[in-house]
N, CA, C and O atoms as a GROMACS GRO file, in nm:
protein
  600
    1UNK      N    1   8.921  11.848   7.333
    1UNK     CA    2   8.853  11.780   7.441
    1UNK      C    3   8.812  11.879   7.548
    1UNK      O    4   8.880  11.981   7.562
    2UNK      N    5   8.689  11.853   7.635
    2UNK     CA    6   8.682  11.934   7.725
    2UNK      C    7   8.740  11.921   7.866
    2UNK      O    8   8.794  11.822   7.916
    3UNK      N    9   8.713  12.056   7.925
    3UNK     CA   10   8.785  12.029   8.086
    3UNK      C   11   8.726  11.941   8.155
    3UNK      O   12   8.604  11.925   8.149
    4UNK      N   13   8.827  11.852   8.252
    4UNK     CA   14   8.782  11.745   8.337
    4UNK      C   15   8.753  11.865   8.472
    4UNK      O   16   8.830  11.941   8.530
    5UNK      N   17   8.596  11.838   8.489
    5UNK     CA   18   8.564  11.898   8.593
    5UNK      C   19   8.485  11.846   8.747
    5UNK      O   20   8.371  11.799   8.736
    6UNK      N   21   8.526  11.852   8.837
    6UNK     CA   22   8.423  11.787   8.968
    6UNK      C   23   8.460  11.877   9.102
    6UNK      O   24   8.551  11.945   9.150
    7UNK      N   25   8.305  11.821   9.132
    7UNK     CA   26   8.304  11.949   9.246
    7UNK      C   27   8.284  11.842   9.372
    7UNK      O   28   8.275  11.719   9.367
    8UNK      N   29   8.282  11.951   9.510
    8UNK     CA   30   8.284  11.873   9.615
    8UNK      C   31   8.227  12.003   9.738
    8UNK      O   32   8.264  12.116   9.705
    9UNK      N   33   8.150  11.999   9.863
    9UNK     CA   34   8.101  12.021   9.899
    9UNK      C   35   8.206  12.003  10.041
    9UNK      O   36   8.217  11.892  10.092
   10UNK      N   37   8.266  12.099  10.085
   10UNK     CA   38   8.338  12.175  10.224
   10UNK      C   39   8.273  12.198  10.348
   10UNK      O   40   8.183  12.276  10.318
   11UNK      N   41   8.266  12.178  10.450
   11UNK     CA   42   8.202  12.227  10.574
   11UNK      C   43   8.350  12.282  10.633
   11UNK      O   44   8.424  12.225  10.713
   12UNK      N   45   8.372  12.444  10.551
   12UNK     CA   46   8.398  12.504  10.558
   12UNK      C   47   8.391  12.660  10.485
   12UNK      O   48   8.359  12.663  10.366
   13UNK      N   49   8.423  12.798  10.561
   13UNK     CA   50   8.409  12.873  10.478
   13UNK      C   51   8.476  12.882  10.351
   13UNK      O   52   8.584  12.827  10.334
   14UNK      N   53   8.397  12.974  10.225
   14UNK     CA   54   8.477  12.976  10.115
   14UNK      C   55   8.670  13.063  10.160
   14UNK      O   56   8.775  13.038  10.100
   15UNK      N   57   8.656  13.141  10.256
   15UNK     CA   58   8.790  13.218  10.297
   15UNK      C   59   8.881  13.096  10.325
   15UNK      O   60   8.998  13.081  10.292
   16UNK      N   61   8.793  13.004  10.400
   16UNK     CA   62   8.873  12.905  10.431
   16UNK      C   63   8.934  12.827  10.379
   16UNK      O   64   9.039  12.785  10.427
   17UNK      N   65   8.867  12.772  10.226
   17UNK     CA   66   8.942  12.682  10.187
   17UNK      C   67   8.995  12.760  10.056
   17UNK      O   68   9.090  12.720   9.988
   18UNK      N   69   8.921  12.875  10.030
   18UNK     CA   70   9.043  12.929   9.953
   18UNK      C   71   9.190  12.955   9.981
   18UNK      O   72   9.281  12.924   9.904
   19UNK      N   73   9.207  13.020  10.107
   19UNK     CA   74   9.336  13.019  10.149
   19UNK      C   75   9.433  12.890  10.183
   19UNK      O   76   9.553  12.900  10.209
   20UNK      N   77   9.367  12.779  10.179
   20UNK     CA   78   9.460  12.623  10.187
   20UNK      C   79   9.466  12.597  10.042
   20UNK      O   80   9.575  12.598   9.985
   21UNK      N   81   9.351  12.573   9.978
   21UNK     CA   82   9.392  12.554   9.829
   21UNK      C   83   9.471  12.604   9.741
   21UNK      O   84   9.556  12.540   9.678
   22UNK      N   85   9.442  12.742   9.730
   22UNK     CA   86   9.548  12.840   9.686
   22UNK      C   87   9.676  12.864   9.736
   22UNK      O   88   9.742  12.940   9.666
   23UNK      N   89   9.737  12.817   9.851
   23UNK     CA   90   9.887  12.770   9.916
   23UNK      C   91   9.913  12.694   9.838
   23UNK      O   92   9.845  12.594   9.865
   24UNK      N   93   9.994  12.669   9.722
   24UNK     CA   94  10.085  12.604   9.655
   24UNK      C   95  10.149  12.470   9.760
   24UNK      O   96  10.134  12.349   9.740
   25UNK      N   97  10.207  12.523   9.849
   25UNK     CA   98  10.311  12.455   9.931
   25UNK      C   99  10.202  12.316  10.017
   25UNK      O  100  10.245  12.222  10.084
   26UNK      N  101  10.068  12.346   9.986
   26UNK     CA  102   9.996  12.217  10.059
   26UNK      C  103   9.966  12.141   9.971
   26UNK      O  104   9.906  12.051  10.029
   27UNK      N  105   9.972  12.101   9.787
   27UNK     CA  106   9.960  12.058   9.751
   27UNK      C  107   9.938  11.922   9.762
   27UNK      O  108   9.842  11.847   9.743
   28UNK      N  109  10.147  11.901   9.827
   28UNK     CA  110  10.120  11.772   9.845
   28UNK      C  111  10.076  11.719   9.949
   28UNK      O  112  10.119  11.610   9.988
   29UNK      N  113  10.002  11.771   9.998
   29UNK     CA  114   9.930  11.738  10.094
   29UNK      C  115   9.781  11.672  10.071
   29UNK      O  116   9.730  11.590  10.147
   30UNK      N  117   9.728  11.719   9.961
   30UNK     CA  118   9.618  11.674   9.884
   30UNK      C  119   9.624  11.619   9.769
   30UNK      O  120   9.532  11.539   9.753
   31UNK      N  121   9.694  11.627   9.682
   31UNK     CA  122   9.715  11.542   9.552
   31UNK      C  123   9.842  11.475   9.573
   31UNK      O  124   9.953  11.511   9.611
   32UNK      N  125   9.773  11.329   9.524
   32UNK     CA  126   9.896  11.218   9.530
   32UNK      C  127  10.002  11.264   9.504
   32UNK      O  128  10.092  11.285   9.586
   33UNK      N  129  10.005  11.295   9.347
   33UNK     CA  130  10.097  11.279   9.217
   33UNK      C  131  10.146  11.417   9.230
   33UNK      O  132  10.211  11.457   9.133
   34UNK      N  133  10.130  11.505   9.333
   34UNK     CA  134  10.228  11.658   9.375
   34UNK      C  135  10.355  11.590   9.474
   34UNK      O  136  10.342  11.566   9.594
   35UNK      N  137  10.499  11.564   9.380
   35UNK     CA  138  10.553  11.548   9.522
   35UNK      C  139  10.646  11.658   9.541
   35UNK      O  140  10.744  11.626   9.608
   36UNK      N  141  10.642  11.785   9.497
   36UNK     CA  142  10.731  11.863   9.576
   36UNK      C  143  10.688  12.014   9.508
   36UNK      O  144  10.673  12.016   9.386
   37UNK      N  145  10.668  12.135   9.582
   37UNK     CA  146  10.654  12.228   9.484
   37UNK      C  147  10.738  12.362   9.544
   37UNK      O  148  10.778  12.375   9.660
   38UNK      N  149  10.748  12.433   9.462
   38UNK     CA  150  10.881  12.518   9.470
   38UNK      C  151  10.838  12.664   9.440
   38UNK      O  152  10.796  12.665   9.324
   39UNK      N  153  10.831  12.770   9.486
   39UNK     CA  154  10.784  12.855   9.508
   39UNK      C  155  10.906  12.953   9.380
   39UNK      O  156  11.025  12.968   9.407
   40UNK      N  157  10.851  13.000   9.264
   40UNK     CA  158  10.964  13.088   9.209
   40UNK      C  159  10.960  13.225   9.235
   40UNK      O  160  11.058  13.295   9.206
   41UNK      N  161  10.855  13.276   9.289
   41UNK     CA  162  10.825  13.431   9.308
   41UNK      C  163  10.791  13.423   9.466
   41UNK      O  164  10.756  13.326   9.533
   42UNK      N  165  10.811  13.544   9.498
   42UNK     CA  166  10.797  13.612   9.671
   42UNK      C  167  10.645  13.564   9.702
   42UNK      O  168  10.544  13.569   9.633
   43UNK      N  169  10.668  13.517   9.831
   43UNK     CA  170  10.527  13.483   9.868
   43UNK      C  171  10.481  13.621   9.902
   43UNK      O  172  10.571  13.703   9.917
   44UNK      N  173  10.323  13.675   9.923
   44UNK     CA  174  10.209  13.555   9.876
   44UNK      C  175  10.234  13.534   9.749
   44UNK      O  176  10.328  13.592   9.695
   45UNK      N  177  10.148  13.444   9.679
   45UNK     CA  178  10.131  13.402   9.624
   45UNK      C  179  10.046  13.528   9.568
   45UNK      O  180  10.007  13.588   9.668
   46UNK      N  181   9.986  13.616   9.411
   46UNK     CA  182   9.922  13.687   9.288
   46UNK      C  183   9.975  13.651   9.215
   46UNK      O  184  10.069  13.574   9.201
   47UNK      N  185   9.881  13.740   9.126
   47UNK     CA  186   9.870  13.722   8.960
   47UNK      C  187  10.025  13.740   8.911
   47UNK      O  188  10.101  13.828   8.950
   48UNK      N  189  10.049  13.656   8.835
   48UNK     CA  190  10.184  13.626   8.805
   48UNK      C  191  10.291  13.565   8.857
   48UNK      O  192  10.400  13.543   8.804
   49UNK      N  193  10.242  13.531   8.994
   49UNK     CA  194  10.359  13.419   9.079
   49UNK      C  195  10.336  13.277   8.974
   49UNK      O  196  10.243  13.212   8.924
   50UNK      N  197  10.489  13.278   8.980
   50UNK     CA  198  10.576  13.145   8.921
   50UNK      C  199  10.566  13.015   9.030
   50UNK      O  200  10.592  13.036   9.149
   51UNK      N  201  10.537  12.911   8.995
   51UNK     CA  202  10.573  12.795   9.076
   51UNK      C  203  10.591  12.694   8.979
   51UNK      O  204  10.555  12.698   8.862
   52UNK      N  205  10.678  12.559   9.065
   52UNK     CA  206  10.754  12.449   8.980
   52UNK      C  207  10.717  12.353   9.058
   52UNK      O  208  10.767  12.330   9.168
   53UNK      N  209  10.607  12.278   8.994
   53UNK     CA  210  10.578  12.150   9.078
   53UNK      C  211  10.624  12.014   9.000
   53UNK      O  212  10.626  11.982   8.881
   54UNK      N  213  10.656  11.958   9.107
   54UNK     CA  214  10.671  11.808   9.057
   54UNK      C  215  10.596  11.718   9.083
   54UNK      O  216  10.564  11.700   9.200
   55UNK      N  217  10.548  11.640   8.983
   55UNK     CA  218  10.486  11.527   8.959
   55UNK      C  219  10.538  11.369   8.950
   55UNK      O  220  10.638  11.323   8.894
   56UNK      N  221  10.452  11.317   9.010
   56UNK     CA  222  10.474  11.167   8.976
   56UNK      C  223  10.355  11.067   8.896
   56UNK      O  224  10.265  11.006   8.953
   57UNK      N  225  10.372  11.068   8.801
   57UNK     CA  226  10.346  10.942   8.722
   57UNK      C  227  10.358  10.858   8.647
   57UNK      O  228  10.401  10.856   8.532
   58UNK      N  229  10.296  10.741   8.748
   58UNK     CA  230  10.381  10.588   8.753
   58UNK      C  231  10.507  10.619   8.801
   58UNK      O  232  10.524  10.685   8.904
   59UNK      N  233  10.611  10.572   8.722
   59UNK     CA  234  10.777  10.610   8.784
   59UNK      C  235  10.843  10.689   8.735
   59UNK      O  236  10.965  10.702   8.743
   60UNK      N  237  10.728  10.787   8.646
   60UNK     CA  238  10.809  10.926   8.601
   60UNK      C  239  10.792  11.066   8.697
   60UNK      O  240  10.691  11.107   8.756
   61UNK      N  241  10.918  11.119   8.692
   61UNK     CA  242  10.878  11.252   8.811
   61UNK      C  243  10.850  11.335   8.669
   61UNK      O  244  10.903  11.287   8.569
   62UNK      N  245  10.763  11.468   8.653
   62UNK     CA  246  10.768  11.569   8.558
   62UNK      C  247  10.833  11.705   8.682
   62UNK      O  248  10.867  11.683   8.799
   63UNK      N  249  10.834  11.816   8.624
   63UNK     CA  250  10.895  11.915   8.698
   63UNK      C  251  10.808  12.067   8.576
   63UNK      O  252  10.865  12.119   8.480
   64UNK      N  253  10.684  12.096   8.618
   64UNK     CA  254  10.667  12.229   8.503
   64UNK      C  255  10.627  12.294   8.583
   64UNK      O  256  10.584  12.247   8.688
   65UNK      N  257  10.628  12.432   8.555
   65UNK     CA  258  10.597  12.572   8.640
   65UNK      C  259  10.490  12.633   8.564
   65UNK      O  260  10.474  12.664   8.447
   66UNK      N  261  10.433  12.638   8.655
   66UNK     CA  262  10.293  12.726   8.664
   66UNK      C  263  10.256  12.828   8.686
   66UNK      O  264  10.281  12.846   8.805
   67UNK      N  265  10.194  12.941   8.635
   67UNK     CA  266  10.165  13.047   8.691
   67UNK      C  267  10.052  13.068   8.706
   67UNK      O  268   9.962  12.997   8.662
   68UNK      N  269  10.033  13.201   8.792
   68UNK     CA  270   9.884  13.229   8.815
   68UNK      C  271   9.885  13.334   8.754
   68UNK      O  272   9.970  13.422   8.741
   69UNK      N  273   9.757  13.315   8.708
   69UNK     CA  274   9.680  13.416   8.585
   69UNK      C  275   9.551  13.468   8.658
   69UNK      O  276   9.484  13.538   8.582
   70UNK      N  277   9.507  13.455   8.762
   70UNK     CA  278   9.380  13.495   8.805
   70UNK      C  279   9.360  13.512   8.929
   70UNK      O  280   9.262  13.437   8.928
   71UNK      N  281   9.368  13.555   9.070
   71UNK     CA  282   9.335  13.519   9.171
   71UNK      C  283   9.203  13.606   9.217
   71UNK      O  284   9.231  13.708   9.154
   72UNK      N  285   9.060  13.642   9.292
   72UNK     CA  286   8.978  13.685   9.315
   72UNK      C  287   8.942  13.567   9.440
   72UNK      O  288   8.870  13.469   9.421
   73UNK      N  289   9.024  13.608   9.597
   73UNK     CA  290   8.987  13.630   9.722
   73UNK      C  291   8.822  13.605   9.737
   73UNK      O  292   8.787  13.647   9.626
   74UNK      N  293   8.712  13.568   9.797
   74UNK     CA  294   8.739  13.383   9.783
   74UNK      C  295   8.683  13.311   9.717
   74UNK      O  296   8.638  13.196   9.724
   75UNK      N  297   8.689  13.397   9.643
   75UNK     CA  298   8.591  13.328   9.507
   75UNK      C  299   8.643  13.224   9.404
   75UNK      O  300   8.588  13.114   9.392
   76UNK      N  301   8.778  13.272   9.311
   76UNK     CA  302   8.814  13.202   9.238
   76UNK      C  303   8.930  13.200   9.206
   76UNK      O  304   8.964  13.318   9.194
   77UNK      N  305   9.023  13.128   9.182
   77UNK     CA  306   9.195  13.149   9.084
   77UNK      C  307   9.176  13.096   8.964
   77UNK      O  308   9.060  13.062   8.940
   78UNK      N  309   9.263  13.076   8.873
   78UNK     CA  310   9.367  13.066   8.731
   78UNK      C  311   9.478  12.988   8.714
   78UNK      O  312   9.506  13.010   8.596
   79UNK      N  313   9.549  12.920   8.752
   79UNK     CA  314   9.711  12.870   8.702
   79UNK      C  315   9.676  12.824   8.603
   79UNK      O  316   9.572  12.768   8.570
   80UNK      N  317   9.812  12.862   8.523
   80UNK     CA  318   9.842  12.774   8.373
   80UNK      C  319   9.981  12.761   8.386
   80UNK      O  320  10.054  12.844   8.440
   81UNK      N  321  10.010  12.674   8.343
   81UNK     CA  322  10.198  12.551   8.300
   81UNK      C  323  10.194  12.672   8.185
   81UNK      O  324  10.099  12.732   8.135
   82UNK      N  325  10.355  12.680   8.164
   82UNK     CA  326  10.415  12.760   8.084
   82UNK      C  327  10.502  12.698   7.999
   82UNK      O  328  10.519  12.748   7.888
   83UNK      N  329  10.572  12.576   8.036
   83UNK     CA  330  10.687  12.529   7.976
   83UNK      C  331  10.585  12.336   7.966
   83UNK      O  332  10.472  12.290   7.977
   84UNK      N  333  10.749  12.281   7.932
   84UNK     CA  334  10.688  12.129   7.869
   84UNK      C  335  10.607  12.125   7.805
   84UNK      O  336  10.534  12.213   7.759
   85UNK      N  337  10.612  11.937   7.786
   85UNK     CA  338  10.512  11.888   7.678
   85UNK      C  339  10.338  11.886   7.713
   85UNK      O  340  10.243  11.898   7.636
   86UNK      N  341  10.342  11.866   7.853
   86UNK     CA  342  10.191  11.886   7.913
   86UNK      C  343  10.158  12.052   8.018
   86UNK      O  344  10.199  12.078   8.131
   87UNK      N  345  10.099  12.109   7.954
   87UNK     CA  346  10.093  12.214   8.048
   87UNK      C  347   9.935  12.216   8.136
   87UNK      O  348   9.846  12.173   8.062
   88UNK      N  349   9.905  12.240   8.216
   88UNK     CA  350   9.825  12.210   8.270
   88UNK      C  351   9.727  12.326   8.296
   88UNK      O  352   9.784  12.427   8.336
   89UNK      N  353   9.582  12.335   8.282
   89UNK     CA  354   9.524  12.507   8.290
   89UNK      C  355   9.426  12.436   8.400
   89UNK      O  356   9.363  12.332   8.381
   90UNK      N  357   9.426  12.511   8.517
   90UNK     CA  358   9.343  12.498   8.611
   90UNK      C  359   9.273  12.611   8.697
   90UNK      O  360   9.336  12.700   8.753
   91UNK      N  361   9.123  12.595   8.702
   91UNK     CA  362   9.079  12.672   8.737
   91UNK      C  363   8.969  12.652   8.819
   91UNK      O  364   8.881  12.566   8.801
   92UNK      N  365   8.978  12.764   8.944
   92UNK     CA  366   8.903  12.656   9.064
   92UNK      C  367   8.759  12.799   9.104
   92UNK      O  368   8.761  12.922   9.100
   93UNK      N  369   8.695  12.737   9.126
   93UNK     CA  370   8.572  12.812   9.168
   93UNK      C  371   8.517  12.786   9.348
   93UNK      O  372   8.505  12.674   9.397
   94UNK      N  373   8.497  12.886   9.405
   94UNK     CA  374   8.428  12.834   9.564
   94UNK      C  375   8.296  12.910   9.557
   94UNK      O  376   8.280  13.018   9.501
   95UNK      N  377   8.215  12.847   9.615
   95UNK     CA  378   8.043  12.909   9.592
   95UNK      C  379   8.035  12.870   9.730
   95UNK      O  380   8.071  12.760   9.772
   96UNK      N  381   7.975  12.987   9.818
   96UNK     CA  382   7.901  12.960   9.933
   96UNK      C  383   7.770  12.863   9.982
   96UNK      O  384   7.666  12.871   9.917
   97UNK      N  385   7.776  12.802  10.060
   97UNK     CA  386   7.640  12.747  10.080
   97UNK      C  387   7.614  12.764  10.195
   97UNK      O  388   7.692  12.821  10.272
   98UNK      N  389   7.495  12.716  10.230
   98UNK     CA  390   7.405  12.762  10.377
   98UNK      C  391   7.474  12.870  10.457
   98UNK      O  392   7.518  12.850  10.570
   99UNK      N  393   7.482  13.014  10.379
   99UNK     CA  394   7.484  13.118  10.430
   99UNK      C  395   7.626  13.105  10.467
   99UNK      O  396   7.650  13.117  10.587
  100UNK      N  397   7.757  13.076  10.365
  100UNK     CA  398   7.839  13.127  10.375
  100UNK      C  399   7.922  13.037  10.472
  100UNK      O  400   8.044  13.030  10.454
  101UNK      N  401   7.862  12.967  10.576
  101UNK     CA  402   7.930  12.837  10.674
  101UNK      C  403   7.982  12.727  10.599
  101UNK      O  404   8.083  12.684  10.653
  102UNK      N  405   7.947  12.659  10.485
  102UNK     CA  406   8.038  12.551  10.380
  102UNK      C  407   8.068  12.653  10.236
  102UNK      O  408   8.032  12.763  10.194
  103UNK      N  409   8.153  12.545  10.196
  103UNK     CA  410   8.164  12.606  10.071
  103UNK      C  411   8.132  12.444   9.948
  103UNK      O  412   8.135  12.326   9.984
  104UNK      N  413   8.107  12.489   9.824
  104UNK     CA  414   8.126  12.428   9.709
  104UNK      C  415   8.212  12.471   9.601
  104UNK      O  416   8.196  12.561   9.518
  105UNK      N  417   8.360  12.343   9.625
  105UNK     CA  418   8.443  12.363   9.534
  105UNK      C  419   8.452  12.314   9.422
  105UNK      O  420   8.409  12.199   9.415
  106UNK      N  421   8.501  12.368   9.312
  106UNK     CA  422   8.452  12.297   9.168
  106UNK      C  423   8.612  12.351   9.120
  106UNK      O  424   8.661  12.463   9.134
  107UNK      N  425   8.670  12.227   9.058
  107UNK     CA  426   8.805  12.234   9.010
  107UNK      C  427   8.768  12.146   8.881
  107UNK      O  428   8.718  12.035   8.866
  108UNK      N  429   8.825  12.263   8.778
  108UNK     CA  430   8.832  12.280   8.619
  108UNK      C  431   8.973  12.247   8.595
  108UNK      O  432   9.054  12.320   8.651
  109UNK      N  433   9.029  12.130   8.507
  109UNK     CA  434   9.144  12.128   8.471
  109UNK      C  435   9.147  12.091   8.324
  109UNK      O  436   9.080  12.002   8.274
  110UNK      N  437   9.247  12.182   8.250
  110UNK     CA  438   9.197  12.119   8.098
  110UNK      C  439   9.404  12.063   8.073
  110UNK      O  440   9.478  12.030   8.166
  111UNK      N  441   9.439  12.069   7.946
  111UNK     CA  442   9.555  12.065   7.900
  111UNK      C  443   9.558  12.091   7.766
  111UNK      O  444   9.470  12.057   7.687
  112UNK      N  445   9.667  12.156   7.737
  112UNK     CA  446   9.749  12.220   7.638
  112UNK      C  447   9.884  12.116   7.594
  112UNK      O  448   9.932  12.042   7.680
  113UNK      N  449   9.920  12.118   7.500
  113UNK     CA  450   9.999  11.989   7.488
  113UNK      C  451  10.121  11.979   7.355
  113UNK      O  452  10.079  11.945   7.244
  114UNK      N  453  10.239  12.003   7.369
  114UNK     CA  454  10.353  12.025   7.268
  114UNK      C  455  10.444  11.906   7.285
  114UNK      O  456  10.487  11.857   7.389
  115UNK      N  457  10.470  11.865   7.132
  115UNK     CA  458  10.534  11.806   7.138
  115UNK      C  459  10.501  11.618   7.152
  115UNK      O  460  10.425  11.553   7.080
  116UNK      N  461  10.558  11.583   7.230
  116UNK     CA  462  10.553  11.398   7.298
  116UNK      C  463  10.391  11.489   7.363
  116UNK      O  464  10.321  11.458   7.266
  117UNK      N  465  10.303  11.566   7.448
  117UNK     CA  466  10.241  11.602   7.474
  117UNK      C  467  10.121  11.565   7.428
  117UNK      O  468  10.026  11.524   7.494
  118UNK      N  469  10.129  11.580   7.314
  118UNK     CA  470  10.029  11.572   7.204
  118UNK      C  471   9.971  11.370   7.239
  118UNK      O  472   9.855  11.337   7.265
  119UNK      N  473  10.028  11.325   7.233
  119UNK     CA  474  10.045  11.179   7.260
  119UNK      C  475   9.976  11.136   7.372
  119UNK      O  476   9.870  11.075   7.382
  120UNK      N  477  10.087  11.198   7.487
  120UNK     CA  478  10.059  11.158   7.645
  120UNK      C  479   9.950  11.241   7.694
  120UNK      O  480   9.942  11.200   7.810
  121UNK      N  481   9.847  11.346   7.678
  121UNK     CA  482   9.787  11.398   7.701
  121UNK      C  483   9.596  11.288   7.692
  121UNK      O  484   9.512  11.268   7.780
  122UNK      N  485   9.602  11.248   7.559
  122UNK     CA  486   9.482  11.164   7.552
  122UNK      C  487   9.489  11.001   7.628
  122UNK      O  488   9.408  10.926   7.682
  123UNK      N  489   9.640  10.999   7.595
  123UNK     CA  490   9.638  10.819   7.647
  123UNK      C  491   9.691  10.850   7.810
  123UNK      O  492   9.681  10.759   7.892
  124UNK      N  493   9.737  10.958   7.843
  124UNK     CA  494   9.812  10.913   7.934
  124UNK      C  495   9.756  10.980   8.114
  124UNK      O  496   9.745  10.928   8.225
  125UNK      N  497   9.731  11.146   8.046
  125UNK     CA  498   9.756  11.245   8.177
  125UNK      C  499   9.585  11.265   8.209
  125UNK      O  500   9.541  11.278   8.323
  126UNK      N  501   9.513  11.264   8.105
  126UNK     CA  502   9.372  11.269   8.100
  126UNK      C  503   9.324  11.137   8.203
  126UNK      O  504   9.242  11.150   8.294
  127UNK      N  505   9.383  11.028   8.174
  127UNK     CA  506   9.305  10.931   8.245
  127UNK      C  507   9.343  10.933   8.360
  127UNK      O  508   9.263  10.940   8.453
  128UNK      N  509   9.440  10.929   8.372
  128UNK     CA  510   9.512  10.951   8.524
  128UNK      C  511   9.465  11.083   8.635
  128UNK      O  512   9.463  11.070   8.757
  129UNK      N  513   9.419  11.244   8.539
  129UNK     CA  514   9.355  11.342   8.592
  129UNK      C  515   9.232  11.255   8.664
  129UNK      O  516   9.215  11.225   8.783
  130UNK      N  517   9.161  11.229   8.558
  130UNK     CA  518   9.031  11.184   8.592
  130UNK      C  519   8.980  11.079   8.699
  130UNK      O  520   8.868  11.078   8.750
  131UNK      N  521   9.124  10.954   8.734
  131UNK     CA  522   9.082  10.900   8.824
  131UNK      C  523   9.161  10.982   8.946
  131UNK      O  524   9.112  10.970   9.058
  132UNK      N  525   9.252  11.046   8.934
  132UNK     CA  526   9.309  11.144   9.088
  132UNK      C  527   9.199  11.240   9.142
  132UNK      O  528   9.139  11.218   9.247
  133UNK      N  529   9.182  11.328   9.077
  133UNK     CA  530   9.066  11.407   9.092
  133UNK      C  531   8.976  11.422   9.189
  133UNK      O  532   8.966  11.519   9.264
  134UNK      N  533   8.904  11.317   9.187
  134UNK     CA  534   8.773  11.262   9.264
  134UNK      C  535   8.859  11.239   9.453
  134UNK      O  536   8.828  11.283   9.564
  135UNK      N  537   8.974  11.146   9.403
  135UNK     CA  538   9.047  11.123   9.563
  135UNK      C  539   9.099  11.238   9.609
  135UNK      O  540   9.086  11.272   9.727
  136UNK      N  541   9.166  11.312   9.515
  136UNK     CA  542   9.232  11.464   9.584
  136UNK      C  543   9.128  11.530   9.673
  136UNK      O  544   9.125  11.525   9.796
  137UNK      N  545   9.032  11.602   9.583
  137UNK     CA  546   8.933  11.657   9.623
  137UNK      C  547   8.876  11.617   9.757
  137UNK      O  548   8.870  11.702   9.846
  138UNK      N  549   8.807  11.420   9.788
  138UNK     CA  550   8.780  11.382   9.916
  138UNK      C  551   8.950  11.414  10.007
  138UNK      O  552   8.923  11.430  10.126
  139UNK      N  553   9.079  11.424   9.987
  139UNK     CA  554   9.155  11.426  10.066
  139UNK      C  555   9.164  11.590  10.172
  139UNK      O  556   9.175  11.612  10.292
  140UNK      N  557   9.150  11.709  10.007
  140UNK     CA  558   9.119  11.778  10.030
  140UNK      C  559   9.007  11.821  10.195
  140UNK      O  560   9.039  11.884  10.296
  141UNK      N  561   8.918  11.775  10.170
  141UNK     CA  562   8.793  11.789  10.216
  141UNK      C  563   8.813  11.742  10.330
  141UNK      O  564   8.775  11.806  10.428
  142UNK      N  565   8.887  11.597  10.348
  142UNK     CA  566   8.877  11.599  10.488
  142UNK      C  567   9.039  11.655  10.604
  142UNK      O  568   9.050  11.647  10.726
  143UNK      N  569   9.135  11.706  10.506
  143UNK     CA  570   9.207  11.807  10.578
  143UNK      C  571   9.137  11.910  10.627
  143UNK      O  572   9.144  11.925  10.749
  144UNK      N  573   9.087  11.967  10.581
  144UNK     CA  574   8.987  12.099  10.590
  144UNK      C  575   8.914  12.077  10.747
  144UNK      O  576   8.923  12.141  10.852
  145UNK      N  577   8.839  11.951  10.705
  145UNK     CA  578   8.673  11.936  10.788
  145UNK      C  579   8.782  11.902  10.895
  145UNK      O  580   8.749  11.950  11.004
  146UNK      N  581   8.911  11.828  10.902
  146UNK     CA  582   8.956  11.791  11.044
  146UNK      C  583   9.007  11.904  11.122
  146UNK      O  584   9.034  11.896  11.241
  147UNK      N  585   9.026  12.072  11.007
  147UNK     CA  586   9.060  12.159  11.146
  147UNK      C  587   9.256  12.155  11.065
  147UNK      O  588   9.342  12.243  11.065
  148UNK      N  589   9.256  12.100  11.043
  148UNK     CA  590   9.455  12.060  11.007
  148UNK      C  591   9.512  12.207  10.951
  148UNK      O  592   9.619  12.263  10.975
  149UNK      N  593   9.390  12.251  10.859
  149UNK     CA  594   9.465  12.378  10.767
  149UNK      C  595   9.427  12.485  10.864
  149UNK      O  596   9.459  12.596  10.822
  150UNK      N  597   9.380  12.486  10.962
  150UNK     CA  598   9.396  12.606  11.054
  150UNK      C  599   9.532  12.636  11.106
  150UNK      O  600   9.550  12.731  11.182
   0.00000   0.00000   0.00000
């Protein structure tokens, strides 16, 4: 299957919202279904920092760690899940617009899947990506536009 992808349009710089997005620790601040995340390597945050986020869906918590595989300042990152049945590959892009004053963010998420994975991935985490997605992103957007992640 392919990556669930959607973009969204910032009235902010790309520096800007790269550095809130790429903070692990604001997650849950923008996605529902992030309720706690755990830092396994020395902040900042590069290529190869470990993190363990937890999830909620419906009335299941999950708990998988992620790493980053990519970071390029303010352009783009990488995380991929390492462990469990759903691992998660996400990959986020920021493109400047009107001269660098907004940005356009575009978040790529696919999945990898072992195990019960294999299962919960088509019936379960896919549909649920797909309707979170769209709300994260507007939640995203208007932390940003209100000034909060300064």
């Amino acid at each position: 299957m392919s990556a669930i992808k959607e973009s969204i349009d910032i009235s902010r710089s790309p520096a800007e919202v790269f550095s809130y997005v790429t903070d692990p620790t604001h997650l849950p601040d923008w996605q529902e279904s992030a309720v706690s995340v755990r830092l396994l390597s020395d902040a900042p945050i590069r290529v190869g920092s470990k993190v363990a986020v937890t999830r909620r869906m419906g009335r299941r918590e999950m708990t998988t760690t992620m790493q980053v595989i990519d970071l390029d300042p303010p352009r783009s990152w990488h995380i991929h899940g390492i462990d469990g049945p759903v691992r998660g590959d996400v990959q986020g892009r920021i493109e400047p617009i009107d001269n660098g004053e907004h940005s356009r963010l575009t978040l790529s998420v696919d999945f990898e899947s072992h195990g019960i994975g294999k299962v919960l991935v088509p019936l379960v985490v896919r549909p649920f990506v797909r309707k979170e997605m769209p709300e994260s992103e507007q939640t995203l957007k208007g932390i940003l536009e209100a000034g909060a992640a300064r």
